[in-house]
N, C-alpha and C positions, 0 to 999 in steps of 0.2 A: 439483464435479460434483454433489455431494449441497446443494447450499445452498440449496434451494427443496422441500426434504423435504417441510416441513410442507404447504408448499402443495398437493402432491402427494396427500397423507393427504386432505388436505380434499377435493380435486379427486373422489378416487374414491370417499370414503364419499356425494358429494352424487351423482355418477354412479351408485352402488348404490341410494340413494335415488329418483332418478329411478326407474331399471328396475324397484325393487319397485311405484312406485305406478301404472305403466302395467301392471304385472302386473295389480297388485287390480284395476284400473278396467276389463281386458279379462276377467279373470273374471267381476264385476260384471255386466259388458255379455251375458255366456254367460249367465245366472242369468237375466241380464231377457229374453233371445229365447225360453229357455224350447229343449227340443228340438225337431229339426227332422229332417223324414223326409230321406233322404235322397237328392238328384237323382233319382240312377236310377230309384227308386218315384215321384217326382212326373212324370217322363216318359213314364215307363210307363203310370201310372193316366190321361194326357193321350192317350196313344197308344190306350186301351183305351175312353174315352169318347168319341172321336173316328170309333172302327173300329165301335163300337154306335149312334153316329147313323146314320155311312154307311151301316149293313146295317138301318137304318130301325125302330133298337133302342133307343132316347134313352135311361135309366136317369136320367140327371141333369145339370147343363150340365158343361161341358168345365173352365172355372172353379171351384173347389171351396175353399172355406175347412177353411183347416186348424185345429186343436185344440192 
């Protein structure tokens, strides 16, 4: 029942291995986008430069680069 133990040990340290380095690499990945507003404010601020054109109120385009 046990006769492929080792194999086993091995199997899951390389499996632990895996997860930690897709961990770092999707941290990593978080670090490099940097924060990000979220939906609801980028939909909003679209619904609010959109409602200032219509009322013939432009303030700035509809497209807006984020920081």
């Amino acid at each position: 029942m046990f006769a492929n133990f080792g194999f086993t040990e091995s199997y899951v340290q390389i499996r632990v291995d895996e997860l930690l380095r897709e961990a770092q690499n999707d941290r990593i990945a978080d670090l490099v986008a940097g924060p990000r507003r979220p939906w609801r404010l980028r939909v909003a601020g679209w619904l609010k430069a959109t409602a200032e054109w219509v009322e013939g109120q432009p303030q700035a385009s509809i497209a807006r680069a984020e920081a």
